[in-house]
TIKOLNU-303444 format. One line per field, with one value per atom (N, C-alpha, C): residue number from 1; residue in three letters; atom name; y, x, z. Coordinates in nm, 3 decimals. Layout:
N
num <- [NUM,...]
residu <- [ALA,...]
atome <- [CA,...]
north <- [Y,...]
east <- [X,...]
up <- [Z,...]
//
This chain:
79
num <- [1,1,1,2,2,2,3,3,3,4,4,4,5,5,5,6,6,6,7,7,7,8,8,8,9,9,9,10,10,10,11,11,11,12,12,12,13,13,13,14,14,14,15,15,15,16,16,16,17,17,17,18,18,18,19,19,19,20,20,20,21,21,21,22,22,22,23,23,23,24,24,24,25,25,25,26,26,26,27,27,27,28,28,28,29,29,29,30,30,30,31,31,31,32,32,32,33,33,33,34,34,34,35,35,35,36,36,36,37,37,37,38,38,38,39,39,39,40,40,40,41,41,41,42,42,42,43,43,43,44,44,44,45,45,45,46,46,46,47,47,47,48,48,48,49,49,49,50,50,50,51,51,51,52,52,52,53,53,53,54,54,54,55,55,55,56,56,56,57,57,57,58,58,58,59,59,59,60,60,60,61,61,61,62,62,62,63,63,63,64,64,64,65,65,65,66,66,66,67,67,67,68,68,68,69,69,69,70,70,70,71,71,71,72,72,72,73,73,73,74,74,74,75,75,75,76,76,76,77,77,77,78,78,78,79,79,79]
residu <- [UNK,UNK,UNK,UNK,UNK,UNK,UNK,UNK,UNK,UNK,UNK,UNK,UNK,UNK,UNK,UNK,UNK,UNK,UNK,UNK,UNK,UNK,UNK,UNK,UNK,UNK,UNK,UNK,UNK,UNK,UNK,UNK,UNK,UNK,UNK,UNK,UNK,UNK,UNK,UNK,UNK,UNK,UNK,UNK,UNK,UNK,UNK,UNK,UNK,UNK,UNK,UNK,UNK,UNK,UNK,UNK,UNK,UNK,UNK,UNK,UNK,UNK,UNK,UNK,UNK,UNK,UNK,UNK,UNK,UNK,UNK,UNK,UNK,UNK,UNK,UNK,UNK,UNK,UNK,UNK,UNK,UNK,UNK,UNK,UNK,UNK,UNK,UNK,UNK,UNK,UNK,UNK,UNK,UNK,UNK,UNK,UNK,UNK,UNK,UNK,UNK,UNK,UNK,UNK,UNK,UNK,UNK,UNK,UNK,UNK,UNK,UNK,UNK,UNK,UNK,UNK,UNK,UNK,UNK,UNK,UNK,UNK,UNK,UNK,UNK,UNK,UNK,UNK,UNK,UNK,UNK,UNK,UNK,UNK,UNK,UNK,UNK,UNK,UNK,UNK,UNK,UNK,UNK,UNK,UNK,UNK,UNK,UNK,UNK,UNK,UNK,UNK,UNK,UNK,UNK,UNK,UNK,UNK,UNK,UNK,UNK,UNK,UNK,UNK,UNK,UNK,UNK,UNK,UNK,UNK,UNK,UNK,UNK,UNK,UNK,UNK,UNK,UNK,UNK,UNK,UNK,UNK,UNK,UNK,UNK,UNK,UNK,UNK,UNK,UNK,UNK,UNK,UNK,UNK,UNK,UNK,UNK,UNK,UNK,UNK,UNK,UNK,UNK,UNK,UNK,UNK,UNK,UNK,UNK,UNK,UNK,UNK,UNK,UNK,UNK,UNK,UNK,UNK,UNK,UNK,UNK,UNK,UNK,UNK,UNK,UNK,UNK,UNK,UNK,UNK,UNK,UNK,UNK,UNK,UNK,UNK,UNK]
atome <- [N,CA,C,N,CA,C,N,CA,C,N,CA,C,N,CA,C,N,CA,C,N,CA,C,N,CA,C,N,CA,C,N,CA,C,N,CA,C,N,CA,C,N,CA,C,N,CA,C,N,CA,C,N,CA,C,N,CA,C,N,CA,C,N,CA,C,N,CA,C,N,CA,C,N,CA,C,N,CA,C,N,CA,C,N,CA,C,N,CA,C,N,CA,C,N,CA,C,N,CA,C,N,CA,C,N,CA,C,N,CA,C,N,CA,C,N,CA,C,N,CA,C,N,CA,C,N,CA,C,N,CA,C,N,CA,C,N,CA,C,N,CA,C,N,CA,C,N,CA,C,N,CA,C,N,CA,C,N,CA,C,N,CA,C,N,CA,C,N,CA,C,N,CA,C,N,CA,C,N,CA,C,N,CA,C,N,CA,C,N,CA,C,N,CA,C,N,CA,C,N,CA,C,N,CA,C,N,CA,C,N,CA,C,N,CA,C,N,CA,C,N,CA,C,N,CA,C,N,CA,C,N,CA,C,N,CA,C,N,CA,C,N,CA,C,N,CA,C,N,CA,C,N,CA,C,N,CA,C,N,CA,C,N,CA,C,N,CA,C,N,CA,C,N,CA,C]
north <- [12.906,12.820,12.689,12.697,12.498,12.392,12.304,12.178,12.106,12.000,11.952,11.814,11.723,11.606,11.513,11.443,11.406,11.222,11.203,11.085,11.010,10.911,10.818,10.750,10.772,10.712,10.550,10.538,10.352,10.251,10.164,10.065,10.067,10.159,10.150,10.006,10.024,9.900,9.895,10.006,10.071,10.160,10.099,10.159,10.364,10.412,10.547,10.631,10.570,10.590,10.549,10.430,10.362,10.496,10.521,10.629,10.743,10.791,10.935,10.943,10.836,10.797,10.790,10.762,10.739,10.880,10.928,11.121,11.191,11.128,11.222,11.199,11.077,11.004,11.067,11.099,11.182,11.314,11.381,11.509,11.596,11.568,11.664,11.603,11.771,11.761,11.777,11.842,11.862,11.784,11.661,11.636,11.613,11.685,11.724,11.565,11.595,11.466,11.447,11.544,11.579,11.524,11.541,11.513,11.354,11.275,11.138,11.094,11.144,11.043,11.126,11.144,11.186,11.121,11.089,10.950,10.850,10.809,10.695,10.644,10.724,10.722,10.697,10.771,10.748,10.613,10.590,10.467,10.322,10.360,10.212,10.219,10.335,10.341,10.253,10.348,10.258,10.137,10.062,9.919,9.861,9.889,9.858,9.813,9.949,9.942,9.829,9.864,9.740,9.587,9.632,9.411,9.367,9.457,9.436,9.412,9.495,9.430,9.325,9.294,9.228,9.078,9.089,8.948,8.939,9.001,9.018,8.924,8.998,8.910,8.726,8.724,8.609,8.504,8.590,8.528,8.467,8.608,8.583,8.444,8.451,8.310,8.206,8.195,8.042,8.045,8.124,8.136,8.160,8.118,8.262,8.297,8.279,8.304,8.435,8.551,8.649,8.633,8.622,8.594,8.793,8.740,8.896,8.928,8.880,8.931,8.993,8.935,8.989,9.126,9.156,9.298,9.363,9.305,9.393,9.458,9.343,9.402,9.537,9.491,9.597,9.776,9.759,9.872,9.902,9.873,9.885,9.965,9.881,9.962,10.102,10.114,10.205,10.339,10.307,10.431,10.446]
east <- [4.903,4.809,4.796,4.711,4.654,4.663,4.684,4.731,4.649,4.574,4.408,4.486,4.428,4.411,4.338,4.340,4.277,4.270,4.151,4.141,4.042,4.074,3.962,3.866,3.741,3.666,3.638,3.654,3.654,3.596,3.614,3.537,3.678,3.639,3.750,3.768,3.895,3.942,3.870,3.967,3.932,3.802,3.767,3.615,3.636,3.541,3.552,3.500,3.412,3.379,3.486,3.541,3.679,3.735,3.811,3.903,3.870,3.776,3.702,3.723,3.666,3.687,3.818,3.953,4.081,4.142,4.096,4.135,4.089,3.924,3.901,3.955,3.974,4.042,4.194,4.237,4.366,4.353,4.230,4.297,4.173,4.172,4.120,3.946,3.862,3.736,3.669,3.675,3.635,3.664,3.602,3.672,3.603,3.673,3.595,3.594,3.511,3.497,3.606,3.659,3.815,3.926,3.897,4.024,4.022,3.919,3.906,3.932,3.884,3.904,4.086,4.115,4.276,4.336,4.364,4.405,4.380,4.240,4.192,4.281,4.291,4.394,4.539,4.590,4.741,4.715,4.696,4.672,4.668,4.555,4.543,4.664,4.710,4.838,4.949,4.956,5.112,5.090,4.963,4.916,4.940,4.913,4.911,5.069,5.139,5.320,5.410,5.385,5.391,5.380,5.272,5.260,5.333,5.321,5.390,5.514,5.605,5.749,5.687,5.599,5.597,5.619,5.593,5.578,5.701,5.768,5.926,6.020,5.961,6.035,6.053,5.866,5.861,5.903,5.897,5.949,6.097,6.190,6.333,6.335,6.245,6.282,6.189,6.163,6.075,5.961,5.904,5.777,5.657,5.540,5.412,5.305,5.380,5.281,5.381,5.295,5.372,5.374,5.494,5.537,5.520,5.540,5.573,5.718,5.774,5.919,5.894,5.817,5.856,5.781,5.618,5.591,5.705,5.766,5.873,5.984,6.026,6.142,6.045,5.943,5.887,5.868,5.836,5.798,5.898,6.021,6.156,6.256,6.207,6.239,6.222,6.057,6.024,6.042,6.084,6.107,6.241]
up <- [-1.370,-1.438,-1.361,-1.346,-1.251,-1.368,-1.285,-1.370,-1.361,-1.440,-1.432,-1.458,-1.344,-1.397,-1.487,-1.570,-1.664,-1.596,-1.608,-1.520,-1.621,-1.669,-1.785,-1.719,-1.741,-1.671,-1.677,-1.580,-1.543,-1.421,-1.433,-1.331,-1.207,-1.102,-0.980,-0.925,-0.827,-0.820,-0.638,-0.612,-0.456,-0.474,-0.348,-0.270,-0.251,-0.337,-0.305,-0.154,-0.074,0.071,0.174,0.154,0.228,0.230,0.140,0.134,0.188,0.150,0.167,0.338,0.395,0.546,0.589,0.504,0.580,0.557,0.435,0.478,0.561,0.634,0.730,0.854,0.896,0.987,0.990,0.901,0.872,0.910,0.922,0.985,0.870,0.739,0.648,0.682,0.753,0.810,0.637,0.567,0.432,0.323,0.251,0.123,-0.001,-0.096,-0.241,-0.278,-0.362,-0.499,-0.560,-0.612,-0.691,-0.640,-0.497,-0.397,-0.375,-0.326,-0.375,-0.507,-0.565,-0.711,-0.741,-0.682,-0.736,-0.657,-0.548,-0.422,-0.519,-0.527,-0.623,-0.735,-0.834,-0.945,-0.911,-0.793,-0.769,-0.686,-0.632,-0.559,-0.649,-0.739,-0.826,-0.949,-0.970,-1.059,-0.984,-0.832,-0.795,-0.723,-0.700,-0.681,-0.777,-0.905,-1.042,-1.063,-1.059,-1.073,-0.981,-0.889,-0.775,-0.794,-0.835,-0.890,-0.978,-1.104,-1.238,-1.187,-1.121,-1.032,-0.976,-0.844,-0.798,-0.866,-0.957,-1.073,-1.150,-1.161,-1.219,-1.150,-1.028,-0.913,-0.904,-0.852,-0.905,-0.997,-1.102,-1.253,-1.209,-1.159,-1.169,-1.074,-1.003,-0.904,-0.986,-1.105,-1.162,-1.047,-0.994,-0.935,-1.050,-1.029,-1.047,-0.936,-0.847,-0.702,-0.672,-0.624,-0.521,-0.456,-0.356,-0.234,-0.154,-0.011,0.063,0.069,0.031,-0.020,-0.161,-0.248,-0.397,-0.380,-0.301,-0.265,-0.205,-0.158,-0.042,-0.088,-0.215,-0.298,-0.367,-0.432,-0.484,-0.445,-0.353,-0.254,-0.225,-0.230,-0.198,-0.296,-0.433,-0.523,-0.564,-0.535,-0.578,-0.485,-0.336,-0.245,-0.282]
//
């Protein structure tokens, strides 16, 4: 049984042609609609996840500016 993504329709954050272009640039000569807007979704999810740490960070240091350390811890965390 295939597993269907369920994707709510919304105002994107990221450019859907950008992308479409860095998968072909990647190697894949063919790319569905499906296959973009599913990059799309994981992408603005873990951009999304990312900051929300990213700002934790901040916080813990009496900041509210993100620094490139507080992305760094972030991205850090999450690999």
């Amino acid at each position: 049984m295939r597993r269907k993504i369920i994707m709510a329709k919304k105002r994107r954050i990221f450019a859907w042609s950008p992308l479409r272009a860095l998968m072909k640039s990647a190697g894949a000569e063919i790319v569905s609609r499906e296959a973009v807007e599913s990059l799309l979704f994981y992408l603005e999810d873990r951009a999304k996840k990312l900051t929300e740490m990213s700002l934790k960070f901040a916080k813990h240091a009496k900041r509210k500016k993100i620094t490139k350390d507080d992305m760094g811890l972030a991205i850090e965390y999450y690999h």
